[in-house]
TORMAR-357989 format. One line per field, with one value per residue: residue number from 1; residue in one letter; x, y, z of N, C-alpha, C in turn. Coordinates in steps of 0.2 Angstrom, whole numbers, plus 5000, padded with zeros to 4 digits. Example, Ala and Ser with C-alpha at 12.3 -4.5 7.8 and 13.67 -1.06 7.14 Angstrom:
<pts>
pos (1, 2)
code (A, S)
n.u (5066, 5064)
n.v (4972, 4989)
n.w (5039, 5035)
ca.u (5062, 5068)
ca.v (4978, 4995)
ca.w (5039, 5036)
c.u (5066, 5064)
c.v (4984, 5000)
c.w (5039, 5039)
</pts>
This chain:
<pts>
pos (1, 2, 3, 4, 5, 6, 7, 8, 9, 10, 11, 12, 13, 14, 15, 16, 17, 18, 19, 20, 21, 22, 23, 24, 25, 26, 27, 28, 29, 30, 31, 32, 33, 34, 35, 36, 37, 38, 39, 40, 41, 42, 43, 44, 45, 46, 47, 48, 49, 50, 51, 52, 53, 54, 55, 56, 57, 58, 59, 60, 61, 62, 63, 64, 65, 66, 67, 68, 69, 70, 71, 72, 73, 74, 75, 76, 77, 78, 79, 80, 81, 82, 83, 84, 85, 86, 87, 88, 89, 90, 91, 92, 93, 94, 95, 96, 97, 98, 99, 100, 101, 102, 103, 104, 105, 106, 107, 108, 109, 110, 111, 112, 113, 114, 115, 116, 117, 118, 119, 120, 121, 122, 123, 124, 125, 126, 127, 128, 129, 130, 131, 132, 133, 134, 135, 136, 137, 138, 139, 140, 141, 142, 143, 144, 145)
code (X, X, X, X, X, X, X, X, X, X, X, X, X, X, X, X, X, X, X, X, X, X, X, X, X, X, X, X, X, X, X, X, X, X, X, X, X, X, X, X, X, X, X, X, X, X, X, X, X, X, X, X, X, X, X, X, X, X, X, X, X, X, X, X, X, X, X, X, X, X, X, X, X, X, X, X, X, X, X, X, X, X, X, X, X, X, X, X, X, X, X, X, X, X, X, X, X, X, X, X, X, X, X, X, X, X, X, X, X, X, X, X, X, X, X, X, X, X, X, X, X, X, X, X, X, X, X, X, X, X, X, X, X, X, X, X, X, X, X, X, X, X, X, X, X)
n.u (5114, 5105, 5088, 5079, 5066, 5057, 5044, 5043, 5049, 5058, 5052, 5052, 5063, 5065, 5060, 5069, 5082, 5076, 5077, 5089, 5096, 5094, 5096, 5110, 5112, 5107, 5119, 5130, 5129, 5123, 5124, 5115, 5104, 5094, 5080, 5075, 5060, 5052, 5035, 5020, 5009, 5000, 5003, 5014, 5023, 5025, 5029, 5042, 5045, 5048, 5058, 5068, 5069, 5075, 5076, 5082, 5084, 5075, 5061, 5050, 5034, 5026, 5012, 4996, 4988, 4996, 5002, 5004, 5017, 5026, 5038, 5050, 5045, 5048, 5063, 5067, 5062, 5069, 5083, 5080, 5081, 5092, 5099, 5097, 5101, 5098, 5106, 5102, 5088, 5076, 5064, 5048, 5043, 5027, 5018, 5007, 4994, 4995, 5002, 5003, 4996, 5009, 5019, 5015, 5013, 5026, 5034, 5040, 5035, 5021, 5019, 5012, 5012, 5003, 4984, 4982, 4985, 5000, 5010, 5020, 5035, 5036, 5033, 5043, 5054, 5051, 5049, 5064, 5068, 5059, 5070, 5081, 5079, 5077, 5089, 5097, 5091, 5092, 5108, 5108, 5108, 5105, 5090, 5079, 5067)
n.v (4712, 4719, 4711, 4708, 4698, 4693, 4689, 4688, 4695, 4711, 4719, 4731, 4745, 4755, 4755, 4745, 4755, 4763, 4754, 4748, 4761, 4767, 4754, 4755, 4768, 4761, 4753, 4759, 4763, 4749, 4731, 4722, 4715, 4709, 4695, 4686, 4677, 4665, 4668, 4661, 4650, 4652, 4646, 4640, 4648, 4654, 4644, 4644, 4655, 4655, 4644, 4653, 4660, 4665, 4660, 4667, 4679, 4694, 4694, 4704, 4706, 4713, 4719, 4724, 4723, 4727, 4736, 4752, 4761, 4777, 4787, 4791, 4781, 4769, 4772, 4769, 4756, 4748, 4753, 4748, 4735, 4729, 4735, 4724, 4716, 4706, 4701, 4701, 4709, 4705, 4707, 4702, 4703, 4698, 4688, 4693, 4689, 4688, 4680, 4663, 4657, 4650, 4658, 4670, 4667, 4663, 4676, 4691, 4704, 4713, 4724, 4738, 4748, 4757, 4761, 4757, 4750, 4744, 4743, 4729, 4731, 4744, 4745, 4738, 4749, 4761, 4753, 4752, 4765, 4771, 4764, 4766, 4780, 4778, 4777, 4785, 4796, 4789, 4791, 4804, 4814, 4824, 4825, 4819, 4825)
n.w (5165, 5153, 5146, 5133, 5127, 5113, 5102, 5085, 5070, 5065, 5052, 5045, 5041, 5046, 5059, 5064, 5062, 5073, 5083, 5083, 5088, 5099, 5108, 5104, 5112, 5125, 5127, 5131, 5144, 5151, 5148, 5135, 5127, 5113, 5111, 5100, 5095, 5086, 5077, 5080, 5087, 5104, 5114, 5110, 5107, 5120, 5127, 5122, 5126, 5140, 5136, 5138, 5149, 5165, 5181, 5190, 5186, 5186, 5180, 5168, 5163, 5147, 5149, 5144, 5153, 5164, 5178, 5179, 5176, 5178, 5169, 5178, 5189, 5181, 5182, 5193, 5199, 5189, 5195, 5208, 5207, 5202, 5212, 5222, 5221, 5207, 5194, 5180, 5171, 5163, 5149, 5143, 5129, 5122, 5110, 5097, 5103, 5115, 5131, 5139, 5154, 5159, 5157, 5164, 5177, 5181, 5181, 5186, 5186, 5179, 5168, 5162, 5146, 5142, 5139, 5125, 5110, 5100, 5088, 5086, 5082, 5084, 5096, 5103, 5101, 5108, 5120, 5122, 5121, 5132, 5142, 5139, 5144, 5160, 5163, 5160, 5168, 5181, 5181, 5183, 5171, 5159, 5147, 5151, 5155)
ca.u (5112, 5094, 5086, 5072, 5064, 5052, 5040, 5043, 5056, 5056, 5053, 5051, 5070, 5067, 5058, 5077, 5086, 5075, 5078, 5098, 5100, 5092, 5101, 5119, 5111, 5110, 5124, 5136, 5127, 5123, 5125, 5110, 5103, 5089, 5082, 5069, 5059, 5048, 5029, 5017, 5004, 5002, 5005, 5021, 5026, 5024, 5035, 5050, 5049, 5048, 5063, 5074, 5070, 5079, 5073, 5086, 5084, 5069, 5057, 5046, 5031, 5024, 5006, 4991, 4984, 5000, 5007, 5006, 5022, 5028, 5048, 5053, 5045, 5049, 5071, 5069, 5062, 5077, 5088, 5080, 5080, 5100, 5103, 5093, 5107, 5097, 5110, 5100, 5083, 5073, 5058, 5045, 5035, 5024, 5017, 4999, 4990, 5000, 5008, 4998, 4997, 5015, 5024, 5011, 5017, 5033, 5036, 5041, 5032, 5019, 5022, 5009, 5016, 4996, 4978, 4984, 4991, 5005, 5013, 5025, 5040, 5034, 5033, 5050, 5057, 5046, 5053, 5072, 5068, 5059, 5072, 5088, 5078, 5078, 5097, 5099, 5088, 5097, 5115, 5107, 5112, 5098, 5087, 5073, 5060)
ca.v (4713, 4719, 4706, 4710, 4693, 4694, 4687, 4691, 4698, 4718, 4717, 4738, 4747, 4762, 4752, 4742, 4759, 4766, 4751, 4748, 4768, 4764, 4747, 4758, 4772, 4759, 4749, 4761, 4761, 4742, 4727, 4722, 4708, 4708, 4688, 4684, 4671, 4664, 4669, 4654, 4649, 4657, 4639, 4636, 4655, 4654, 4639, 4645, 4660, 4651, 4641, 4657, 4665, 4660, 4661, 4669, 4685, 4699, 4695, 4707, 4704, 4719, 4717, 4731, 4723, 4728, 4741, 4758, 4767, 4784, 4785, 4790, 4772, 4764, 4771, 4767, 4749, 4747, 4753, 4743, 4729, 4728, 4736, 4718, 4709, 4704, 4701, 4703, 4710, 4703, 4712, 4700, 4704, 4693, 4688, 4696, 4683, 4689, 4676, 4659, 4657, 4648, 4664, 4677, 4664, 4664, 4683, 4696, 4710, 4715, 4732, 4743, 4755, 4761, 4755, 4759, 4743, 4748, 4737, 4727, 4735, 4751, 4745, 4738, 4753, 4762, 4750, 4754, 4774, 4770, 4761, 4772, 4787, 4776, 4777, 4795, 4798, 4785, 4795, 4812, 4814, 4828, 4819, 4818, 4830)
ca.w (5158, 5151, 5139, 5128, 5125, 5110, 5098, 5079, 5068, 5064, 5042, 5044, 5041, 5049, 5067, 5066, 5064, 5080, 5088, 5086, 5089, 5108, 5110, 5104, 5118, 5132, 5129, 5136, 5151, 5152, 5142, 5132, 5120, 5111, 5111, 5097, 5095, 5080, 5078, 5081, 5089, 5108, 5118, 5107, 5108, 5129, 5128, 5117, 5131, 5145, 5138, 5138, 5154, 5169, 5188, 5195, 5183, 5185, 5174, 5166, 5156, 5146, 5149, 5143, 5159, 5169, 5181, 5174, 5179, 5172, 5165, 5184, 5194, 5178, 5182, 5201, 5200, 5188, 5199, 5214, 5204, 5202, 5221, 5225, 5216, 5202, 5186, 5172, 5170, 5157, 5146, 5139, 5124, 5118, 5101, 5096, 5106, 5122, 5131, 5141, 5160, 5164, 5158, 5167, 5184, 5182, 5181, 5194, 5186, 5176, 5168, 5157, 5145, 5139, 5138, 5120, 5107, 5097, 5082, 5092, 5082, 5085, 5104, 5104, 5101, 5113, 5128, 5123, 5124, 5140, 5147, 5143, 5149, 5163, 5162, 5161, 5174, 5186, 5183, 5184, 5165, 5154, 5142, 5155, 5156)
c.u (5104, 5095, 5079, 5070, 5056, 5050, 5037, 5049, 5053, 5057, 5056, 5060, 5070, 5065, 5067, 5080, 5085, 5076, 5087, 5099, 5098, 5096, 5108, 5117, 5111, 5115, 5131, 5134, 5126, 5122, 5117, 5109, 5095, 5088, 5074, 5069, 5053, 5041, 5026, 5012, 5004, 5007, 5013, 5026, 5029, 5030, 5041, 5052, 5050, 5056, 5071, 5074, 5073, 5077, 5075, 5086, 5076, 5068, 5050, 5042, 5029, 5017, 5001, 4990, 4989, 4999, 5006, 5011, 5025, 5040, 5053, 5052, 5049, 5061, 5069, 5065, 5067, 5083, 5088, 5082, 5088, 5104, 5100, 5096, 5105, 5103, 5108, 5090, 5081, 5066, 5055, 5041, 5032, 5022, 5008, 4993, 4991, 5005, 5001, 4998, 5003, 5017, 5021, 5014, 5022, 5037, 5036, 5037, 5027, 5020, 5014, 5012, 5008, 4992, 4979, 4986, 4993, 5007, 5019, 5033, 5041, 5035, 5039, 5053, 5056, 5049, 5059, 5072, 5068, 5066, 5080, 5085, 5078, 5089, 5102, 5096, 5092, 5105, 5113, 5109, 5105, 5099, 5081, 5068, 5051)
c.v (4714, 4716, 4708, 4702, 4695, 4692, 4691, 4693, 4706, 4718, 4727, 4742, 4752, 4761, 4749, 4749, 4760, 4762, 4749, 4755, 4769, 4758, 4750, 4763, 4767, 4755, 4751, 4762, 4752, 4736, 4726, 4718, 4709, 4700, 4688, 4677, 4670, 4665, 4661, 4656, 4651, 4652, 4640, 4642, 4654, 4649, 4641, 4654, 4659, 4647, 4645, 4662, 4658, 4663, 4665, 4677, 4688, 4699, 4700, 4707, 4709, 4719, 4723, 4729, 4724, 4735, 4746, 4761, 4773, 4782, 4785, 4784, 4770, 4764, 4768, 4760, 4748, 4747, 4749, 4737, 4727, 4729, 4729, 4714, 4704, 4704, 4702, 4704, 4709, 4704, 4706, 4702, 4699, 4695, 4693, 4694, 4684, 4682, 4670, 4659, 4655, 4654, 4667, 4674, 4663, 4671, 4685, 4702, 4709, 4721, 4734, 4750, 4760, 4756, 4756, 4751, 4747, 4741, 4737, 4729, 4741, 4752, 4743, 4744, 4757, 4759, 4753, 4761, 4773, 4767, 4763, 4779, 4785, 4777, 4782, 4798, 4796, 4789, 4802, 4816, 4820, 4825, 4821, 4824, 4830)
c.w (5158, 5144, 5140, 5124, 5118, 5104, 5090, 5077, 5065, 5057, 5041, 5046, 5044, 5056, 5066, 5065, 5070, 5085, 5089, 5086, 5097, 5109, 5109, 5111, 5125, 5134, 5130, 5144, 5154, 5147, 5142, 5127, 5121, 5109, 5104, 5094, 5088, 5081, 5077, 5084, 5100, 5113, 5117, 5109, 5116, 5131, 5128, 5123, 5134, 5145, 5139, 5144, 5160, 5177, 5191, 5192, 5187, 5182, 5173, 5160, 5155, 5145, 5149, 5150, 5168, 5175, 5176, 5180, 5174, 5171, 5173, 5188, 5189, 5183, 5190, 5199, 5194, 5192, 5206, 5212, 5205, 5208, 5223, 5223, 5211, 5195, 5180, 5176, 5163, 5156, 5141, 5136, 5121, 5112, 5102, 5099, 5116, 5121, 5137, 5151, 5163, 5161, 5163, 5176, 5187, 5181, 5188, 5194, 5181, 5170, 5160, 5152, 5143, 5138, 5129, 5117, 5102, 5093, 5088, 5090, 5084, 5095, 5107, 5107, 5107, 5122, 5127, 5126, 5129, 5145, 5146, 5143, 5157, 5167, 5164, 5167, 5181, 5186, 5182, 5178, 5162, 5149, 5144, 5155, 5158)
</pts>
């Protein structure tokens, strides 16, 4: 399964079209749950993610200060991740504050998408694209360019 763990709810109706029109695109390829969690304070945020990630997954925080990969690393560390008998791959966004030191310690990855900040519904959506081009690319499917 990929989970999208993340801080806030999306008020803008056209970021929720863009982002359930990527979440119906990856859900024929793989199950998929988006997990949100309440805006707050950074501590209490880190916490309430903390208490929904699970060890045994591949977690991934999305950090300006991460890993840059292009749309090809990003499919192939996907698909290593799942050849590595990983079950679920999990995508944390933090709130506007990031996230505190016991997430960043408990993760498996980094990941930068740009030195770039994006409104985080806009960034949402932004990872789903990324991650069923991922998808297409992995079954040799056109999309990719």
């Amino acid at each position: 399964m990929i989970k999208i763990v993340c801080v806030g709810k999306i008020k803008e109706s056209y970021l929720n079209d863009l982002i359930n029109d990527y979440k119906s695109r990856i859900s024929k390829y793989h199950k998929i749950e988006i997990i949100e969690l309440k805006d707050n304070d950074i501590n209490t945020e880190s916490n309430e993610i903390l208490k929904v990630l699970n060890g045994k997954d591949y977690n991934i925080y999305m950090d300006i200060k991460g890993d840059k990969l292009n749309s090809i690393e990003l499919s192939k560390l996907i698909s290593n991740i799942f050849l590595e008998g990983y079950g679920n791959i999990t995508f944390i966004i933090g709130g506007s504050n990031g996230v505190n030191d016991d997430v960043k310690k408990f993760v498996n990855k980094k990941i930068s998408m740009s030195d770039m900040t994006f409104p985080h519904g806009l960034f949402r959506g932004i990872l789903l694209e990324q991650i069923y081009r991922s998808f297409k690319i992995i079954n040799n499917e056109s999309y990719h360019k």
